[in-house]
C-alpha positions, -999 to +999 in steps of 0.1 A: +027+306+361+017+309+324+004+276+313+023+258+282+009+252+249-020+222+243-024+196+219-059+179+214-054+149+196-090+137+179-089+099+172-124+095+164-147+115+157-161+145+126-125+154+113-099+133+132-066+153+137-047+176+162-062+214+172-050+237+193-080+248+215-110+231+230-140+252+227-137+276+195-160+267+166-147+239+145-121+230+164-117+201+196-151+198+209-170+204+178-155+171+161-162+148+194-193+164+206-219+141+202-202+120+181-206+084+188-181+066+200-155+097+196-122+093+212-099+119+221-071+135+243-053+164+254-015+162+254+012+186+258+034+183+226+024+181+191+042+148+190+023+129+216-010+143+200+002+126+164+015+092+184-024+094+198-037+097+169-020+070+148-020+043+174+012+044+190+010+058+225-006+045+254-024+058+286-060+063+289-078+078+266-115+101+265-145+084+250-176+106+242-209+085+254-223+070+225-257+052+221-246+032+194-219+014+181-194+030+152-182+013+126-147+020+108-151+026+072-125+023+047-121+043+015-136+022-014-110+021-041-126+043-070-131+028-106-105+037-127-078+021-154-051+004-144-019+028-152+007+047-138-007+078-151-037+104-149-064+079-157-105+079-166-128+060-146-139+032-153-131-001-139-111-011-111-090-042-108-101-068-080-088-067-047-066-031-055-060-011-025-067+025-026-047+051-008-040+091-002-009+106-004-003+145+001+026+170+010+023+206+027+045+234+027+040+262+042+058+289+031+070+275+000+104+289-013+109+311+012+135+308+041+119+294+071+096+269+052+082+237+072+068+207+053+049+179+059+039+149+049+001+129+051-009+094+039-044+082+044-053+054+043-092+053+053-108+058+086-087+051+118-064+031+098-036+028+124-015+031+087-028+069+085+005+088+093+017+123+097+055+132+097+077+158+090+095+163+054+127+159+064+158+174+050+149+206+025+115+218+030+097+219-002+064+209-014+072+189-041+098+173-022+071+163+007+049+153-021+074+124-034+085+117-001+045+106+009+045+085-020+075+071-013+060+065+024+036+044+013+054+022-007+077+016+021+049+007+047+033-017+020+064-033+007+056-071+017+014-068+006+005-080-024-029-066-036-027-039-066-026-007-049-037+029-068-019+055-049-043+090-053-023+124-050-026+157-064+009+163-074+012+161-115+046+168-103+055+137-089+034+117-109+058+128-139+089+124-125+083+088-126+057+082-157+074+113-180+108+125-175+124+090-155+139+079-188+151+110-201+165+115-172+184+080-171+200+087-205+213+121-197+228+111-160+199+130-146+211+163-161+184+192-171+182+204-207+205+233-194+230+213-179+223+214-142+214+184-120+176+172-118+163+189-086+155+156-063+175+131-080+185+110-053+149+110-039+134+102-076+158+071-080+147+063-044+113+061-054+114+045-087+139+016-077+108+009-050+082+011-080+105-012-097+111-032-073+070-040-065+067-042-109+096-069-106+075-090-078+047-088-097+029-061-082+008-036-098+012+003-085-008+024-101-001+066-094-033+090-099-038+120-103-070+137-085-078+174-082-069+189-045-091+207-026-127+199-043-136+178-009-127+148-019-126+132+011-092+110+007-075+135-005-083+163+027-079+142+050-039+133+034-042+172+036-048+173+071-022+148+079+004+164+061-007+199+075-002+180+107+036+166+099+044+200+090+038+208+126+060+184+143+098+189+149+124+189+123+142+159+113+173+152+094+176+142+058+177+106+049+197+087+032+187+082-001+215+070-022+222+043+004+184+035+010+184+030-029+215+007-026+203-018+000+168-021-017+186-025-052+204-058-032+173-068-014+152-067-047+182-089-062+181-115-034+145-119-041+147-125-080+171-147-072+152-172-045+122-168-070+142-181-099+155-208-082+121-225-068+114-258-073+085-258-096+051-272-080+032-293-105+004-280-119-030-295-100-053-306-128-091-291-124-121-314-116-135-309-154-100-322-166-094-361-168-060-366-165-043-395-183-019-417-158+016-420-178+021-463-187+050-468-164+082-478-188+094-511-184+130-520-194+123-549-215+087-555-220+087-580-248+114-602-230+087-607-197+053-618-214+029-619-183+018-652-171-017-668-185-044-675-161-058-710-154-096-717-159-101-713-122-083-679-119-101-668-146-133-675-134-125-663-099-114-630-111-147-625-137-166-630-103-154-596-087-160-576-118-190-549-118-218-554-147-224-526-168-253-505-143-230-510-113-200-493-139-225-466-142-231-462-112-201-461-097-185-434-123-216-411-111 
């Protein structure tokens, strides 16, 4: 009986991803062999391989021995301006997150195409993920849809995030051609309907949305395929996702609808906090409001007697112990 196909799913190790044999140069055993710590397993579908590999499967899984103890690293976000464009480098702001986004197609424009698409976001971040461009298969279409994927996983964070891709394409849509677009009811210069409309309004009522919140999103552009190392290994995943079975389209209109409400909603509750106080600073020396009194010349206060007077000059401080005590 002819054995079925096999799936080795690298977690750890050289180049973490999915290959098809054990033993041939570069591929299974090459990226866990004598790798430290390396972690990996054989599985029968390409599914289970990619559900290995980002965390969500269980069962026991193949460690290489290791004499010493690896450490995750994360991609350091590179130094560059804060835009939603094709920026220099040269500063980045504090606490921004970097992250990868890429889309594969093989067999672009031809019948029979399969797409993926790949987010990375560093070393075994569970967050890395490889899917399956669903609906049309296209590479620019897997392109915006990655972006779009990381958006939706980061939606309640925070930090500024710079998303890196290699698509000019999609980097346009939103930066270039969005507002053109708007005025003419997302109709070409000859008439016909944007390619990816509902996808594009998808994507920019997110970016809105996160711009509205007070969130910075900054979109990238970097050169593919120079061995950048964020940027091949969103390669890999989406060379992965291209793999894995085909899925439906989502969608889009009606994704863009409920986040549209949603976004709503939360202008609204922000609008309508209750204002906190502003907390003065140590160096500030606020000055304590005189409390109004309704009638202040009509209640004199009382005089003190001799032997009030005296009694109360008793408990005050002398001048060093003032000093003192203000130090």
């Amino acid at each position: 009986m002819a054995k079925g196909p096999a799936f080795y799913a690298v977690r750890v190790g050289r180049s973490p991803g999915i290959y098809s044999t054990w033993c041939v140069s570069d591929e299974c055993e090459a990226q866990i062999k004598s790798f430290p710590g390396a972690k990996y397993k054989k599985f029968p579908t390409a599914q289970q391989a990619q559900e290995f590999i980002t965390g969500i499967s269980g069962g026991s899984t193949s460690t290489a021995p290791s004499s010493a103890q690896t450490t995750s690293t994360a991609t350091s976000a590179s130094k560059s301006v804060p835009s939603t464009s094709n920026t220099s480098h040269v500063a980045s702001i504090p606490g921004e997150i970097t992250v990868y986004s890429d889309g594969a197609c093989k067999g672009n424009g031809k019948t029979g195409a399969v797409a993926g698409v790949g987010v990375w976001w560093g070393h075994n971040d569970p967050r890395n993920l490889a899917e399956r461009c669903p609906g049309k298969q296209t590479n620019n279409r897997a392109e915006l849809i990655a972006i779009v994927r990381v958006l939706e996983q980061s939606q309640t964070e925070t930090n500024p995030l710079r998303i890196k891709t290699d698509s000019k394409y999609s980097i346009n849509c939103v930066t270039q051609w969005l507002q053109k677009w708007v005025v003419n009811d997302f109709q070409t210069a000859k008439g016909t309907p944007v390619e990816n409309a509902a996808l594009i309004k998808y994507l920019a009522r997110l970016l809105e949305r996160s711009d509205r919140l007070g969130r910075k999103i900054s979109l990238e552009y970097v050169q593919g395929h120079v061995g950048i190392e964020g940027n091949e290994a969103a390669d890999r995943q989406a060379n992965i996702g291209a793999t894995l079975p085909e899925v439906p389209e989502r969608e889009w209109e009606d994704l863009e609808t409920v986040l549209t409400n949603k976004m709503n909603a939360e202008l609204k509750k922000m609008k309508h906090r209750p204002e906190q106080p502003a907390t003065p600073s140590r160096k500030e020396n606020p000055v304590s409001k005189p409390v109004q009194q309704s009638s202040p010349m009509k209640t004199p206060a009382p005089r003190l007697t001799e032997e009030e007077a005296a009694f109360y000059a008793d408990g005050l401080l002398d001048d060093d112990d003032i000093e003192l005590d203000l130090l």
